[in-house]
N, C-alpha and C positions, 0 to 999 in steps of 0.2 A: 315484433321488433323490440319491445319492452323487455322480453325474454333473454333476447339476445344479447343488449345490455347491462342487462343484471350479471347474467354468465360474465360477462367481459372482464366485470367489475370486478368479480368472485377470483374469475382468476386469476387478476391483477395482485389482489389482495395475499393470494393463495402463495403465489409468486414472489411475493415479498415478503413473506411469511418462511420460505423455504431458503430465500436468499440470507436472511437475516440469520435466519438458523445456522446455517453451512459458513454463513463469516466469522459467526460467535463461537463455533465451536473450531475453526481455527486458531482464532484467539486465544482461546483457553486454554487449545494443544498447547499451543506457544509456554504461556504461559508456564504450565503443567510441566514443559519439557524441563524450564529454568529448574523450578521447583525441585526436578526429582534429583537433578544434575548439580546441585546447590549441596544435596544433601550427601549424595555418591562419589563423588568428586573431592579433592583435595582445593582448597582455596586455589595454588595455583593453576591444576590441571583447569578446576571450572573457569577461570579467568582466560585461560586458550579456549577455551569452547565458547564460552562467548563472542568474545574476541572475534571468531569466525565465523560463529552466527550473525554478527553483525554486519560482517562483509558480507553473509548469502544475501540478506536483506538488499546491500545496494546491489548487488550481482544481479538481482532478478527483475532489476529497473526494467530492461531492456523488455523483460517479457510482457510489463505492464503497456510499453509502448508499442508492441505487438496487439497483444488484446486489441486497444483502442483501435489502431491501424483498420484489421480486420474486422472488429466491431463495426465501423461502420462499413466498410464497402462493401461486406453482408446486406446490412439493412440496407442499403441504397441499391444495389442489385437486386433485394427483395418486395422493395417497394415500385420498381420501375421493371419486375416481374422479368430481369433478365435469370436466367442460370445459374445458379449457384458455380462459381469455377474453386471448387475445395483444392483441386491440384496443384492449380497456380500458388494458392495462398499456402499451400503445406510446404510447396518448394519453397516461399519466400520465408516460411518459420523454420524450415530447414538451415539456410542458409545462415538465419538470424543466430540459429541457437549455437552451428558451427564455430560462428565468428565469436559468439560470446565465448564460449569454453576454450576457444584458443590463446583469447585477449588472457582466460584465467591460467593456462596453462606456463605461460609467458611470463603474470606475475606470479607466478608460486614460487618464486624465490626472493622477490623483493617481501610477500607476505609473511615469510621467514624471520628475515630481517626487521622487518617491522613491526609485526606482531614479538618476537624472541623467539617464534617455536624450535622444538628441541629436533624437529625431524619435516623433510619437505611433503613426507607423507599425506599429511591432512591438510595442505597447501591441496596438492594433487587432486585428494579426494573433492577438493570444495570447487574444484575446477570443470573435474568431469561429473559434477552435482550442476552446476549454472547450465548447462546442456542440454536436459534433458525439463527443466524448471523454464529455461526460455521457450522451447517449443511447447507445452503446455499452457502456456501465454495464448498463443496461436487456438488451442481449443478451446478455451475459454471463451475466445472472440469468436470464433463460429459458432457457439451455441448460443452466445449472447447476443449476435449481430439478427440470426435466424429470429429469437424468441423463444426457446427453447430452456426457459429458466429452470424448470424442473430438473431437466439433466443436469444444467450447469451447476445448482447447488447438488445436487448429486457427485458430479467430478472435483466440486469445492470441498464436498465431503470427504471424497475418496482421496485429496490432495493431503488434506491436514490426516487423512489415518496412516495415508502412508509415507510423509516426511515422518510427523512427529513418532508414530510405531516404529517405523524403523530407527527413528533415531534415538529411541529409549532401547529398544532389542538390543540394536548395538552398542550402547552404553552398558548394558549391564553382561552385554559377552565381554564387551571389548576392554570396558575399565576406565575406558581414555576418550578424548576428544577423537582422536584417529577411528575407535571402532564406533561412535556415537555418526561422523561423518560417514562411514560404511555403511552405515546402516539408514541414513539418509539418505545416499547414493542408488541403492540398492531401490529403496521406498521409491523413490521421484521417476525410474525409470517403468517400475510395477504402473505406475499410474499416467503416466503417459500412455502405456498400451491399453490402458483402458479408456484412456482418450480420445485415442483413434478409432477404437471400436465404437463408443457411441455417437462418435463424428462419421460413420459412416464408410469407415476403413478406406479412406482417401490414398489416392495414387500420383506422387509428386508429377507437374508439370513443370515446361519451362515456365522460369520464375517473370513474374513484374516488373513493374517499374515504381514499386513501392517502399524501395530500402528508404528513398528519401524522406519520406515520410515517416518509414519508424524511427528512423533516426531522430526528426524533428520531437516526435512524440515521447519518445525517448527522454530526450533531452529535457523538457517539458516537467513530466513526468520523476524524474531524477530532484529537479529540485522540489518541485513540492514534499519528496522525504526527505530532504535535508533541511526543509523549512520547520517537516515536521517534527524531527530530529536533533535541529542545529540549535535552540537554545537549551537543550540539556546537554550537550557536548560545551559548550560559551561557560553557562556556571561550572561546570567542572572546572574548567580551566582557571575563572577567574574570581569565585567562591570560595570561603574555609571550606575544609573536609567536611564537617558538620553540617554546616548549608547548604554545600552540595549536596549532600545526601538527602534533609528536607526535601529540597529543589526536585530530585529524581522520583522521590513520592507527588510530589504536587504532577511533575509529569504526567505520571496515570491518569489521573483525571481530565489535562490534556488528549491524551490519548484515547479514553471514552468517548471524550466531548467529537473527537473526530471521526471515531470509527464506527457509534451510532447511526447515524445517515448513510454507510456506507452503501448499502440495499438501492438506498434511491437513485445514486451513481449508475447502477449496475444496469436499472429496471431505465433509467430514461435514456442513457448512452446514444442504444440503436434510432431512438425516437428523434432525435438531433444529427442523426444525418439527411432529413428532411429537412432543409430551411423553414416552409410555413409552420410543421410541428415544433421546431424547435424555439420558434418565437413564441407558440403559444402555452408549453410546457415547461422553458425554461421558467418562467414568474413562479408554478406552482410547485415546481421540485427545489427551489430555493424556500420559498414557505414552509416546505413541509420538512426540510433541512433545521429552518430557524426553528419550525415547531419541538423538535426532537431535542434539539442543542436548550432550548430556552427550561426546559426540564432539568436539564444538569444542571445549566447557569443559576435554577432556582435552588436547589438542593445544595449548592455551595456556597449561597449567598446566606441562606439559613442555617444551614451544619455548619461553616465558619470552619476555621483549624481543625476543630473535634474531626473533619472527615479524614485529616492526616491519620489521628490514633486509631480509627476505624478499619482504615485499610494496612497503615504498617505497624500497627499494636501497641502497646502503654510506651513504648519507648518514646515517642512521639506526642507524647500526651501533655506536651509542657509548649509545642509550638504554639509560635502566635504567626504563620507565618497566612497572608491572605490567601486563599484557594481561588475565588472565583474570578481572579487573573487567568486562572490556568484554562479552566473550563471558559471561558471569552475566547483564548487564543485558540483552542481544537476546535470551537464552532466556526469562528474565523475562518479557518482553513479548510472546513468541509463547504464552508458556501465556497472558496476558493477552487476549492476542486469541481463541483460543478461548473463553475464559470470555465474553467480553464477547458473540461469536456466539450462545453460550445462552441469556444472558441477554438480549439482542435478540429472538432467537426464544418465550421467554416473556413477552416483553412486559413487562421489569421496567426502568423507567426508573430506578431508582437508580442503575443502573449508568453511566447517563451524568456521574449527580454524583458519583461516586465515581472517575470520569476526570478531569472538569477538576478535582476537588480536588485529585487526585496533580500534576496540572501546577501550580497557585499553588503546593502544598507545595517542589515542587522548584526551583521557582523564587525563593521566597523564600528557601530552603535554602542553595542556592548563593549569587545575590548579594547578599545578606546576611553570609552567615556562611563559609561553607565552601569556601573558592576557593583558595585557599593553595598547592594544589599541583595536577595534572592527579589524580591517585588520590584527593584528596580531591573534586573534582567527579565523578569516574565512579563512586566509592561512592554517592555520594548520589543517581545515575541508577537504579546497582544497587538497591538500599533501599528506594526507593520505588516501582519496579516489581515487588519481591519483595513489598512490602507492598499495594500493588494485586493481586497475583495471588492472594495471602492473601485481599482483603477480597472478590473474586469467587469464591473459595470459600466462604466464608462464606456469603455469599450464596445459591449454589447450593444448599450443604447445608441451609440455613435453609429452601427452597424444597421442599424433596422429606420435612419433615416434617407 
């Protein structure tokens, strides 16, 4: 028995170890892609490609609220040892991923418009890109509802070689945002089919009764990147150029501070679609949350400013602007996303209102009142994800009386 436990534990750890890896080297693609496109790229060309990168980001909302969807009614079918029904669920990421790329196809001319681009081309391509990215949502959630982490960071692997590879191929054929999006298009469909084969080359059924649900999840899910997102969009707005730019360095380290714990998201998910597992796991994946964040929070409290010149180089070496606001507000919001996982998996829609309310709060917050200085907008990120993370405990605890 002792045996058996040791293993469990091994592969828990193995698991999370592999998950970690396949996020971090997403990241980095990420990252990497800016970097190369920064330097090939003409100031304005790179500024349309961003631009649209920034749009695939919320574009692919829908697929996160997928995932979740299927995540659990996996594991809940798998713990009450009914059937795996993969057909149902491929028709209902079908359906999803249809509706998504037609929503893009519809605005590809207001993206036009709004973004200035010179041609509806890369509008188009970033359309029939959301398509094939949504339904990939869908295999993520069957390998992660099943338990099947090893595939999954394997398909998480094969996601970031083949957005980001193709989307550097095609930037260095294409020149432009246009062949950099080709070559992402191309990439996202490549690994969708490899999706499907390690999901077991599934055969669309008639679909559920679960759109309402990804919707909900959807929704959910949407604003927490805009929560994650929206006070670096606020100081742009309402900052000097100068300070915003600090601002968008302090960022990262927000952004660490969040995407550290990501692993533990992934690894307890399926485990909270159990109500008694979920009561008694959620304490320790918050912990182990805090544990991970309280690392960065140290490192920013003792490096001070200096970690600005560290990460964005001597040019920044003269700020005095406070960091461990930053890294407060991304641990903030990784307990928040946990919370918000439980509360999903019980089926408690407050939690959606209780998302977009934190975002009008802090948006009125800021350009209203509070803008004054870079510290005074990053408290206010801080604040109200602390106080989000507050009112999803609340919540929780109110639930298990």
């Amino acid at each position: 028995m002792s045996v058996d436990v040791d293993q469990a534990r091994t592969d828990k750890r193995v698991a999370a170890i592999l998950v970690s890896l396949a996020l971090a080297a997403n990241n980095a693609g990420a990252y990497a892609l800016s970097i190369v496109a920064a330097r090939l790229l003409a100031p304005a060309a790179f500024g349309e490609l961003s631009s649209l990168l920034a749009v695939l980001v919320i574009g692919v909302v829908p697929a996160m609220g997928l995932q979740t969807v299927v995540a659990l009614r996996v594991a809940r079918q798998r713990s009450s040892k009914e059937p795996q029904d993969s057909g149902t669920l491929l028709a209902l990421g079908l359906t999803t991923s249809a509706i998504v790329a037609a929503i893009g196809l519809i605005l590809a001319p207001v993206l036009v418009f709004v973004l200035h681009l010179g041609s509806v081309v890369p509008a188009l391509l970033l359309a029939v890109t959301l398509g094939p990215l949504t339904l990939l949502g869908l295999f993520h959630g069957l390998l992660q509802g099943s338990g099947r982490f090893a595939l999954l960071a394997g398909l998480m692997a094969l996601e970031g070689a083949g957005k980001v590879g193709g989307s550097l191929l095609g930037l260095v054929i294409g020149g432009d945002a246009t062949g950099a999006l080709a070559g992402t298009a191309i990439g996202s469909y490549l690994v969708i089919f490899c999706g499907w084969i390690l999901c077991g080359r599934p055969r669309p059924r008639k679909a559920g009764r679960q759109a309402g649900d990804v919707l909900h999840a959807a929704q959910a899910m949407l604003a927490l990147v805009l929560l994650v997102n929206l006070d670096l969009v606020l100081a742009r707005h309402t900052l000097p150029a100068n300070e915003a730019g600090e601002y968008a360095l302090g960022a990262i380290v927000t952004k660490i501070a969040y995407w550290l714990p990501q692993a533990v998201g992934v690894l307890v998910l399926p485990r909270f679609a159990n109500g008694d597992d979920r009561r008694r796991i959620l304490p320790a994946a918050l912990a182990v949350c805090a544990a991970l964040d309280a690392v960065v929070l140290l490192v920013s409290v003792v490096v001070g400013p200096r970690l600005l010149s560290f990460i964005g180089g001597s040019g920044y070496a003269a700020s005095t602007m406070p960091v461990w606001p930053f890294a407060l507000a991304g641990s903030m919001l990784a307990l928040v996303q946990i919370l918000l996982f439980s509360r999903l998996a019980a089926g408690d829609r407050r939690v959606t209102v209780l998302m977009w309310a934190t975002v009008v709060t802090e948006t009125v917050l800021v350009t209203a009142w509070l803008h004054s200085s870079a510290a005074q907008v990053v408290t206010v990120a801080a604040c109200c994800a602390g106080a989000l993370a507050l009112s999803g405990a609340v919540l929780e605890f109110r639930s298990r009386r």
